[in-house]
N, C-alpha and C positions, 0 to 999 in steps of 0.2 A: 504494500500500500504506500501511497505519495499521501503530502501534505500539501494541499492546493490551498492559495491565499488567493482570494475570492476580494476583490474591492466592488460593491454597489454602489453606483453614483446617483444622487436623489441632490435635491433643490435647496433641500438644507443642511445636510452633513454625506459625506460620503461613510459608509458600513464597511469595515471592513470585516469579514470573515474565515477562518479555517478548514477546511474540510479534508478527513483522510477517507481515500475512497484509491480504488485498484483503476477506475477507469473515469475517464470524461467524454462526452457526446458533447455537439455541441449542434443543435437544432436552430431552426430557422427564427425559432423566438424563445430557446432556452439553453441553457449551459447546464447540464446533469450530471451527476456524480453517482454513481454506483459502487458496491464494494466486488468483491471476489465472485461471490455465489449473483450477481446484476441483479443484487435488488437496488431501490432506487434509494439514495442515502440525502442527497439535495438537490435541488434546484433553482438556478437564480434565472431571471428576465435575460435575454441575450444584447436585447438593444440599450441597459443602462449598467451592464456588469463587464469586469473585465478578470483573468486572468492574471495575477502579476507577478507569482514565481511559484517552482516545483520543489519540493523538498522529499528526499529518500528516506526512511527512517532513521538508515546511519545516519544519513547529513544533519537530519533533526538532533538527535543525540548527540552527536560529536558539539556542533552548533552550544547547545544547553548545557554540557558538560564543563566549557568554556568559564 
């Protein structure tokens, strides 16, 4: 599993959020997060959300360990 960091951009604060999930879609009006077994773990809006970095478990660990 990855650790996807998820920014929601909205009019008055941007969201940032977390999610570890094994895979991502990215549909014509959503960004989806599934784990291992594809059930569906989140979902943000495609046309106010972005993507803005990938993190491995190690990398999280090593990262925090710091």
């Amino acid at each position: 599993m990855k650790l996807y960091r998820v920014t929601v951009i909205t009019p008055t604060a941007n969201l940032d959020r977390g999610v570890w999930a094994s895979s991502v879609d990215v549909h014509s009006n959503h960004i989806t997060f599934a784990d291992e077994n594809d059930e569906l773990i989140a979902a943000f809006p495609s046309d106010i959300s972005m993507i803005t970095s990938v993190e491995t478990k190690e990398q999280y660990e090593a990262r925090k360990s710091k």
